[in-house]
N, CA and C atoms as a LAMMPS dump frame, in Angstrom:
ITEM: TIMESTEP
0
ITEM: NUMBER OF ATOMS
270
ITEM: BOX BOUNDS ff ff ff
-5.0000000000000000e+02 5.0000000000000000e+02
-5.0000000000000000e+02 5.0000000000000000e+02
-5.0000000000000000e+02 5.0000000000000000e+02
ITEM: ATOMS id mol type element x y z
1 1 1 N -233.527 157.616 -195.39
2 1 2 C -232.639 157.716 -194.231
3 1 3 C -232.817 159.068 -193.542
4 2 1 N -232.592 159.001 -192.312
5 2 2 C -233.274 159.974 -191.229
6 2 3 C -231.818 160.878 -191.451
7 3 1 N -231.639 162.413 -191.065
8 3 2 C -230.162 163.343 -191.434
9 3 3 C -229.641 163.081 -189.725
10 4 1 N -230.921 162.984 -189.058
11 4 2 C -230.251 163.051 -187.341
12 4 3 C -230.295 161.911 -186.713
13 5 1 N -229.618 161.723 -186.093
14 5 2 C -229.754 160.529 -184.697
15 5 3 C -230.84 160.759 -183.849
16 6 1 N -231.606 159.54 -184.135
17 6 2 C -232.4 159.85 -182.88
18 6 3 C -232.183 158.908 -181.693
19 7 1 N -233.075 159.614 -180.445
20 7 2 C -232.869 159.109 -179.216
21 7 3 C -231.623 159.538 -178.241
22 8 1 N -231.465 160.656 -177.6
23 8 2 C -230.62 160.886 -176.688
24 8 3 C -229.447 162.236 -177.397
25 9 1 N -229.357 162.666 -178.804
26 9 2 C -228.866 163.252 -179.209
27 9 3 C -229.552 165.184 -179.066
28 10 1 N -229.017 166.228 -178.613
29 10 2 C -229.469 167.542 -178.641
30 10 3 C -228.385 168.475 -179.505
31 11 1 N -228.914 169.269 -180.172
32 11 2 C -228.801 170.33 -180.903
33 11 3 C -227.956 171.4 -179.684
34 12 1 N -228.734 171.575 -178.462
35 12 2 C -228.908 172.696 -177.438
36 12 3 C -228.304 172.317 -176.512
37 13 1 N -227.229 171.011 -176.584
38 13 2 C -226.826 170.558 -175.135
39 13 3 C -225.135 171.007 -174.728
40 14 1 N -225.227 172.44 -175.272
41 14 2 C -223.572 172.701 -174.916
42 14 3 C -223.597 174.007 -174.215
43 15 1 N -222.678 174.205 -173.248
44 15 2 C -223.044 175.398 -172.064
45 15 3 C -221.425 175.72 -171.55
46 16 1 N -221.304 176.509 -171.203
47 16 2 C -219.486 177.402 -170.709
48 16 3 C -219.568 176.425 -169.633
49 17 1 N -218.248 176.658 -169.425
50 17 2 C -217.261 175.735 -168.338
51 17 3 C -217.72 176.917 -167.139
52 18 1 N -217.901 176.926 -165.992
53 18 2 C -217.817 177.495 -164.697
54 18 3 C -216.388 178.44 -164.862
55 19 1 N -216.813 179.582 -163.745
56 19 2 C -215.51 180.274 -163.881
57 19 3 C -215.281 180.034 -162.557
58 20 1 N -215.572 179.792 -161.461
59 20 2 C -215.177 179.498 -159.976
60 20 3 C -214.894 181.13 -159.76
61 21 1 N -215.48 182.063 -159.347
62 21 2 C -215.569 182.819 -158.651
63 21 3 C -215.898 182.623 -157.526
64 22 1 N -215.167 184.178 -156.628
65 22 2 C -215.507 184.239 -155.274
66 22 3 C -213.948 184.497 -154.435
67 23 1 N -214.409 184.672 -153.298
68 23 2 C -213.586 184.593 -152.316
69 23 3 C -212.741 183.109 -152.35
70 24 1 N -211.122 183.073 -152.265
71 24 2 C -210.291 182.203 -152.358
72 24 3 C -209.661 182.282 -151.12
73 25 1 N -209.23 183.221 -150.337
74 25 2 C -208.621 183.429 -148.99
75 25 3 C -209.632 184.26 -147.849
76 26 1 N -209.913 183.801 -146.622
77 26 2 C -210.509 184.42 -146.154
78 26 3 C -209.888 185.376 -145.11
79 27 1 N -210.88 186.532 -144.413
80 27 2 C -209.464 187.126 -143.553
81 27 3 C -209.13 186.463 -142.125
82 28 1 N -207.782 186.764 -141.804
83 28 2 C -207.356 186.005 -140.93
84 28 3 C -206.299 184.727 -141.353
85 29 1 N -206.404 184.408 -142.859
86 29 2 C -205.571 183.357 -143.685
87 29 3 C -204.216 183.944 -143.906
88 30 1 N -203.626 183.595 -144.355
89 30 2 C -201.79 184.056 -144.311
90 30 3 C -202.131 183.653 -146.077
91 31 1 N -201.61 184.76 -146.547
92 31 2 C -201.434 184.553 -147.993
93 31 3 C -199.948 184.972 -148.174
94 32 1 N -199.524 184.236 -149.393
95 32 2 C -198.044 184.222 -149.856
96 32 3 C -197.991 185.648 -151.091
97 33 1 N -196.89 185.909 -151.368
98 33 2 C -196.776 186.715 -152.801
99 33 3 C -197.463 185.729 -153.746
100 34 1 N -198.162 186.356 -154.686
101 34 2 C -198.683 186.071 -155.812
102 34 3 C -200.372 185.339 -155.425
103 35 1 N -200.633 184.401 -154.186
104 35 2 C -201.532 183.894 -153.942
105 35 3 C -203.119 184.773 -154.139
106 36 1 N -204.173 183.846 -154.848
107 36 2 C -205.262 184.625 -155.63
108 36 3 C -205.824 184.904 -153.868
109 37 1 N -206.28 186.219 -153.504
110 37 2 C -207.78 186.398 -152.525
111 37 3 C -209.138 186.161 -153.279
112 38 1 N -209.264 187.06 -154.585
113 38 2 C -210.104 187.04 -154.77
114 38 3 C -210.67 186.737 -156.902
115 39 1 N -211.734 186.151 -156.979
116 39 2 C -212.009 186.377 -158.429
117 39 3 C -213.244 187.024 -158.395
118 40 1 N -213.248 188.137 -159.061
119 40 2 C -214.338 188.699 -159.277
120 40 3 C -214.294 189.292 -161.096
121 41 1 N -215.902 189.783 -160.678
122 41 2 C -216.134 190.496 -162.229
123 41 3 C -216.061 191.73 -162.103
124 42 1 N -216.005 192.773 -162.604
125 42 2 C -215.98 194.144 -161.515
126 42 3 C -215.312 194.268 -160.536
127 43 1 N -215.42 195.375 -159.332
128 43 2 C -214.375 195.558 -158.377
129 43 3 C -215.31 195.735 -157.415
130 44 1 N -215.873 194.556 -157.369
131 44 2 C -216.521 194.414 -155.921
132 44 3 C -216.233 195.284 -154.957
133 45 1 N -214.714 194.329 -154.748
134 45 2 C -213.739 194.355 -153.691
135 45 3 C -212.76 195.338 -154.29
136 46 1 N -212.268 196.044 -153.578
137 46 2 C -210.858 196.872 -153.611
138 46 3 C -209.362 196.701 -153.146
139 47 1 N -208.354 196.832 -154.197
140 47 2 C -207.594 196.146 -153.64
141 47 3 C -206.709 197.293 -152.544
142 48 1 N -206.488 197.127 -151.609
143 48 2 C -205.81 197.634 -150.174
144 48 3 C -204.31 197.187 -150.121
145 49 1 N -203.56 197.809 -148.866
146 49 2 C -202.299 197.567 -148.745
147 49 3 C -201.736 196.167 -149.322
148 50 1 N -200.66 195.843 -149.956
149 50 2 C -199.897 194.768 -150.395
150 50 3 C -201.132 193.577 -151.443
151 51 1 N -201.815 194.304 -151.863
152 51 2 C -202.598 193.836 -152.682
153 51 3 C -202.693 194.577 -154.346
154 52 1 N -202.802 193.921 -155.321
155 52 2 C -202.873 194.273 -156.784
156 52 3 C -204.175 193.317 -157.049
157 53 1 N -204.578 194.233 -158.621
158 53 2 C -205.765 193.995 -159.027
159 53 3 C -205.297 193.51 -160.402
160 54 1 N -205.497 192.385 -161.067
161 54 2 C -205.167 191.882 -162.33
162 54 3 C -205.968 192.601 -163.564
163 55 1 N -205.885 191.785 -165.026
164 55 2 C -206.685 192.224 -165.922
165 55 3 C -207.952 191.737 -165.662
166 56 1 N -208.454 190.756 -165.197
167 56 2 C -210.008 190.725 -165.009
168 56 3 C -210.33 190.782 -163.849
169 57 1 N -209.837 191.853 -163.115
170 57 2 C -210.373 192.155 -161.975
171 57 3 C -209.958 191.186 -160.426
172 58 1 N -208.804 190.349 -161.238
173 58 2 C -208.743 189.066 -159.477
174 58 3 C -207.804 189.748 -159.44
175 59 1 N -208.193 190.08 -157.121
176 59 2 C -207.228 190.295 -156.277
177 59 3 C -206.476 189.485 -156.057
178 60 1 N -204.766 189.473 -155.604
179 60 2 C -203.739 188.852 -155.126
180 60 3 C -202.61 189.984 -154.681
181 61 1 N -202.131 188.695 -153.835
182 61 2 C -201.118 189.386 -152.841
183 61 3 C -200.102 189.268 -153.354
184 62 1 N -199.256 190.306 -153.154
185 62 2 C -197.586 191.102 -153.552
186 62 3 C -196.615 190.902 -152.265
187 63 1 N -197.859 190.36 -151.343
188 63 2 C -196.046 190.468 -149.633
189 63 3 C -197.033 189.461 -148.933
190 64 1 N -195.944 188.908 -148.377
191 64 2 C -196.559 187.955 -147.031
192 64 3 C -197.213 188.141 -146.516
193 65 1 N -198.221 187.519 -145.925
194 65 2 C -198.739 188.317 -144.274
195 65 3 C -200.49 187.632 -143.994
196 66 1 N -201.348 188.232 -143.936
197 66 2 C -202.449 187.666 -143.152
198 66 3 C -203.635 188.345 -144.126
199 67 1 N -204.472 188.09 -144.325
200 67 2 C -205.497 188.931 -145.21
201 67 3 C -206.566 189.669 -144.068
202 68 1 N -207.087 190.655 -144.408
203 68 2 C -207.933 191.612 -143.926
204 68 3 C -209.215 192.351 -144.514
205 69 1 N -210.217 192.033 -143.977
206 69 2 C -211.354 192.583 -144.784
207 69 3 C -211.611 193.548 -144.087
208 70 1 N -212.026 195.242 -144.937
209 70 2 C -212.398 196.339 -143.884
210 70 3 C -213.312 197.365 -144.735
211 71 1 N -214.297 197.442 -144.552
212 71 2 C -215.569 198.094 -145.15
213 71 3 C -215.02 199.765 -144.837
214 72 1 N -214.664 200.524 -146.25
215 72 2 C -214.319 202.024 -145.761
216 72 3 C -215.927 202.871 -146.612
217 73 1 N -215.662 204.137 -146.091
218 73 2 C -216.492 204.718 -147.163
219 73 3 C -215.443 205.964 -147.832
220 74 1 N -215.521 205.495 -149.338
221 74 2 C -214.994 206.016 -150.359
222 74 3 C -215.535 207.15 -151.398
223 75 1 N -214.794 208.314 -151.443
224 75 2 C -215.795 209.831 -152.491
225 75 3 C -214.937 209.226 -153.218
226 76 1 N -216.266 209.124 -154.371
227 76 2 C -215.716 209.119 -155.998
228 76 3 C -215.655 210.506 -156.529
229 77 1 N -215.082 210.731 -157.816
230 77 2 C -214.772 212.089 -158.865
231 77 3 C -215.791 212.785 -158.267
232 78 1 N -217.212 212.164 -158.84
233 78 2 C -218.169 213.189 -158.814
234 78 3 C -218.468 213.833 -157.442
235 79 1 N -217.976 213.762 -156.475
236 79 2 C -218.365 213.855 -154.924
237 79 3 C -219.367 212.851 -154.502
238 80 1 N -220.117 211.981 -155.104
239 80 2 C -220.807 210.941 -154.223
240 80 3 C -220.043 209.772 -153.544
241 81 1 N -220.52 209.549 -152.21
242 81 2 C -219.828 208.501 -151.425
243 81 3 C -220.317 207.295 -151.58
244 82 1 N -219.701 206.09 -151.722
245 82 2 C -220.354 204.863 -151.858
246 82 3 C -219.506 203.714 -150.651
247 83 1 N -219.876 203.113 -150.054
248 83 2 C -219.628 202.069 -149.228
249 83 3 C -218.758 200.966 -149.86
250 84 1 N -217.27 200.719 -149.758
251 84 2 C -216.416 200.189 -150.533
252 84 3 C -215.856 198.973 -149.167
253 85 1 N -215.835 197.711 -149.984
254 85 2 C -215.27 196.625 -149.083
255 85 3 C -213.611 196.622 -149.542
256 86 1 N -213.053 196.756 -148.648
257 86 2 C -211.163 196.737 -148.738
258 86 3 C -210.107 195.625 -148.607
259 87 1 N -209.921 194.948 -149.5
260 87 2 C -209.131 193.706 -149.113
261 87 3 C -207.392 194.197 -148.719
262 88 1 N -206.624 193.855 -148.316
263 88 2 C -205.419 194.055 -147.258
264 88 3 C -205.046 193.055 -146.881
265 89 1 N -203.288 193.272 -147.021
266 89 2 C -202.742 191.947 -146.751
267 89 3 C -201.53 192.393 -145.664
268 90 1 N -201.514 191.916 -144.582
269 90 2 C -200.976 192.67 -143.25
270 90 3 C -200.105 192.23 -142.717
């Protein structure tokens, strides 16, 4: 007697569930308190006025209002400047 099934059976056929990242609100959208803008890994994005940043990094809104995307440039500690995208909820 054979130990495996054959025909159609894999060892290798199991893989993570999707995490659905990305942009969830775009700007110009009216987001509520608590509503996700964004899932990310890292801090892409920054969170801006009436916006908080969770434990893995997803933006959401704290106040009513309209979402806003606005590219600033930001000095880190060390004095180098890096080009930072700003999420804002208005």
């Amino acid at each position: 007697m054979s130990k495996t099934k054959s025909a159609g059976s894999t060892s290798l056929g199991r893989d993570s569930r999707p995490k659905y990242l990305g942009i969830k609100l775009s700007g110009g959208q009216k987001a509520q308190p608590g509503s996700i803008i964004i899932r990310q890994r890292g801090t892409k994005f920054i969170p801006g006025e009436n916006v908080r940043r969770g434990n893995d990094d997803t933006l959401y809104a704290i106040k009513k209002g309209i979402v806003k995307f606005v590219t600033k440039r930001i000095k880190k500690f060390d004095g180098n400047r890096r080009m930072a995208k700003v999420v804002s909820v208005e």
